[in-house]
N, C-alpha and C positions, 0 to 999 in steps of 0.2 A: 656557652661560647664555643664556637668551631672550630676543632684544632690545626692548626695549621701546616698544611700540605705542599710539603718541598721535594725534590729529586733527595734523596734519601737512602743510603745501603750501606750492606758490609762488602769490601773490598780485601782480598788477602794479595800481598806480596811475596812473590815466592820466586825460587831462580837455585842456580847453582850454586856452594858457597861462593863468596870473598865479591858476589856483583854488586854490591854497594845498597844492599836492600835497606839496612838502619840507616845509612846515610840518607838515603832517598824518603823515607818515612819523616827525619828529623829535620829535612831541609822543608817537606811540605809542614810540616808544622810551626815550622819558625820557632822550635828549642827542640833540643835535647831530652830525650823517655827512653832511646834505645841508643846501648854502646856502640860505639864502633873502634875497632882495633883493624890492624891490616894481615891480621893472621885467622885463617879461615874457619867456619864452623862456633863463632866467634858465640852469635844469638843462641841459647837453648830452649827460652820457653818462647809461646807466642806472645807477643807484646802489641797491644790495642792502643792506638795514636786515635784523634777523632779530631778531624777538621772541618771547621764549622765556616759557613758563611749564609749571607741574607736568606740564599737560593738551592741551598744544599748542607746534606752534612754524610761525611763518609767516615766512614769508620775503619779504619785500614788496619789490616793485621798482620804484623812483621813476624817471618814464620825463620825457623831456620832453617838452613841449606842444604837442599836436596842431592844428597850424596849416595853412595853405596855405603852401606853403615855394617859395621862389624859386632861390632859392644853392644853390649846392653843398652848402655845411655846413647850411645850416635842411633840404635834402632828406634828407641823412645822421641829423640830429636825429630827424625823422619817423620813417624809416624805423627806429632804434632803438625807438621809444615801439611800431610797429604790430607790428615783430618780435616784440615781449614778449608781446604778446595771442595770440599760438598756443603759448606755453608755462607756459602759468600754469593753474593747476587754479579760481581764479576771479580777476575783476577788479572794481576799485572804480571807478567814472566819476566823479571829481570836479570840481560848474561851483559859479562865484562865485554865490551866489544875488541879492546886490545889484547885478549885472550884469541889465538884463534879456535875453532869450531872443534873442541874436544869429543871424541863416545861420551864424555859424561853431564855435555848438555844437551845431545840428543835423546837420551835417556831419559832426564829431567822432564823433556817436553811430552814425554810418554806420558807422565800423571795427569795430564791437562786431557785425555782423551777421554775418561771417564768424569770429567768434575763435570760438564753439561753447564759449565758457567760462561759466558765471554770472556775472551781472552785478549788482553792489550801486549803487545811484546817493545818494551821498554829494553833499547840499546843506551844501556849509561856508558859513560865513559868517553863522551865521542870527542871531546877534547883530545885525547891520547891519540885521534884519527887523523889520516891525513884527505882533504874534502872528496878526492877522486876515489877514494875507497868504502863511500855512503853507500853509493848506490847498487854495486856489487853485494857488500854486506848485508843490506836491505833484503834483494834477492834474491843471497843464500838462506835465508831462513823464510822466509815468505814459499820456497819450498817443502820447509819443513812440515811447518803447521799453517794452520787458516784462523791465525790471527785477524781479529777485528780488526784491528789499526796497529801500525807501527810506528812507534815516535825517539826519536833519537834526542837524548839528553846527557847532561851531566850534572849530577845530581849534588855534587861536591862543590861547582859553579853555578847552579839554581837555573842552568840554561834550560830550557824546551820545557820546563813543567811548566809552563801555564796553557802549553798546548795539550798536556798529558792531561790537565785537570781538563779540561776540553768534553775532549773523549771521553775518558771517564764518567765525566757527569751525565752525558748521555745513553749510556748504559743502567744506569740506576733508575729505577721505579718511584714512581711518586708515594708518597704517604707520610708519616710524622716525626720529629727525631726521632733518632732511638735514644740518644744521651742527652743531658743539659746540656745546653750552650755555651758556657763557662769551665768545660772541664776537658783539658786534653789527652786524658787517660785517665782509663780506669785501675792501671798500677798504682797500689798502694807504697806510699811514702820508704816504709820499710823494706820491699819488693826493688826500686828502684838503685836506694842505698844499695840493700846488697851486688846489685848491677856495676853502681860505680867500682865497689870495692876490686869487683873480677875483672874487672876492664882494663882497671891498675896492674892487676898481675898478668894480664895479656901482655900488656904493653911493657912489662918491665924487667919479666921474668923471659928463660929461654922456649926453644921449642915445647919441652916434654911439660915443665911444669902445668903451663897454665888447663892444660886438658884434664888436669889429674886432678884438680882444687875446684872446690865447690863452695859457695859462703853463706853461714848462717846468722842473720840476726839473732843474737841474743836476749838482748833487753833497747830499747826506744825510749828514752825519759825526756820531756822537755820540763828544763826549769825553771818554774813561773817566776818572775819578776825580773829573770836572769839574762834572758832573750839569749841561752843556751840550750841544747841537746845535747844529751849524752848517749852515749851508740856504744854498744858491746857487739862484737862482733867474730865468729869462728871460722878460720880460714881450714877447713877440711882438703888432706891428702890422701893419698894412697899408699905413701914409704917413708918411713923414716929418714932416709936420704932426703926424697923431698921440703921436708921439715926443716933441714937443716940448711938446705939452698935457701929455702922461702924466707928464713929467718936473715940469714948473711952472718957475717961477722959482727961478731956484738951486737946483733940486731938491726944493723944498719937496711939490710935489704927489707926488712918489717916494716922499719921506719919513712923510707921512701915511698912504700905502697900507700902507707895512714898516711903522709902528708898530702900526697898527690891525691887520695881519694877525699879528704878532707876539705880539700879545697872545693872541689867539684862539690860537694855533699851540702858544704855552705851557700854556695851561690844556686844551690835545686830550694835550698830550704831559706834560706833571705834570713841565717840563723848561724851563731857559732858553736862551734861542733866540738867535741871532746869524744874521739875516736880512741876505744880501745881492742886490738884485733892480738886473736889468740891463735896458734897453729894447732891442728889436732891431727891425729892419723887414722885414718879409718881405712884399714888393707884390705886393696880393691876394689874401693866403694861404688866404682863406677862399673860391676859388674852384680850390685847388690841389689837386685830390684826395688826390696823396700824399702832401701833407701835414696833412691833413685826418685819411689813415690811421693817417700815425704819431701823432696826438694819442689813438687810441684810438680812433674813429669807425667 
């Protein structure tokens, strides 16, 4: 039997932080694989979303935000996001359009000159614009780089992607999936958990915490007849102080984090969850590189 030959590729999404790249990934999927928070540098590993239809199937990979990186971990971040752009057959650049035109996404657009992939320049956000300020916008960056195509979106409102998947697809080479048909990523179950877990502490914790916390699954037990999961889970810091925020008063701030990730955890798994998360302190871990490796990095 002859396998059957569709437009076809790997795609990476990459941009400055905070442009709305996991939004944009989760929107073209039609659920939720990757976080989003409104506080920057959010994504750390890459994360593979894979959108399938009759005539195509793309494999997108949400990278994180291409920044000037100090740390150890923000250098390890980068260097995942630059990696992606020598093996993808095209890339999408995605900048906040109601940001204006910072050094640090001209910068950004620097990597794109050695990746020898096509380039689509994705302006999300464009709801936040006002209509007489499209076309200026447009070409101020059409100065920049020699973007394939420009398409202005918001990807929070699911507006212009069906123009973006357009483009897209015509960029991609014919030849056979790469993944099955039936699976929207290739992150594993436990992978994802611990995503929700950190997402919770973006979202709930202050500035310093959430950069400083790293989350380990523990142990994953599903109990047969029970139509439960039981999750152990290590919320790693860098200071005792930390530990003591992450915690709250009588545990209360622990306990917001488990409920809220609990919920989300349930509705990923169509399962009820018995979440148990522990604090731990590991001083400086973000400057550890082997421990930086074991996270995945």
């Amino acid at each position: 039997m002859q396998e059957e030959k569709i437009r076809s590729g790997m795609v990476a999404i990459v941009g400055p932080p905070n442009a709305g790249k996991s939004t944009l990934l989760n929107c073209l999927l039609g659920q939720k694989i990757s976080i989003v928070t409104p506080k920057p540098q959010t994504t750390r590993n890459r994360i593979i979303g894979i959108l399938n239809s009759p005539s195509y199937q793309i494999v997108m990979l949400d990278t994180p935000g291409l920044h000037k990186a100090g740390k150890p971990l923000n250098l390890e971040m980068v260097k995942v996001a630059v990696a992606s752009l020598s093996e993808v057959d095209a890339i999408l650049f995605l900048v906040d359009v109601s940001l204006p035109l910072p050094e640090k996404q001209k910068k950004a657009v620097e990597y794109l000159e050695g990746a020898g992939s096509p380039a689509i320049l994705v302006l999300n956000k464009m709801d936040l614009l006002e209509k007489e300020q499209v076309l200026p916008m447009i070409e101020m960056y059409r100065d920049i780089y020699p973007f394939t195509a420009i398409v202005p979106i918001s990807a929070l409102r699911s507006d212009g992607t069906d123009i973006l998947l357009e483009e897209l697809v015509r960029l991609l080479p014919t030849g056979p999936r790469l993944y099955p048909e039936d699976i929207p990523t290739d992150s594993t179950e436990r992978f994802i958990v611990a995503e929700i877990i950190r997402e919770k502490i973006f979202l709930l914790t202050g500035q310093e915490i959430p950069y400083s916390t790293a989350v380990i699954i523990d142990s994953f037990k599903e109990e047969e007849g029970k139509n439960l999961v039981t999750i152990h889970a290590t919320i790693v810091v860098e200071k005792s102080s930390q530990k003591a925020i992450l915690i709250g008063r009588k545990g209360s701030k622990l306990k917001q984090i488990g409920k809220s990730a609990r919920l989300d955890i349930e509705r990923l798994l169509t399962q009820k969850v018995l979440l148990k998360l522990w604090v731990k302190v590991h001083k400086n871990w973000t400057k550890d590189m082997r421990f930086i490796r074991d996270l995945g990095l």
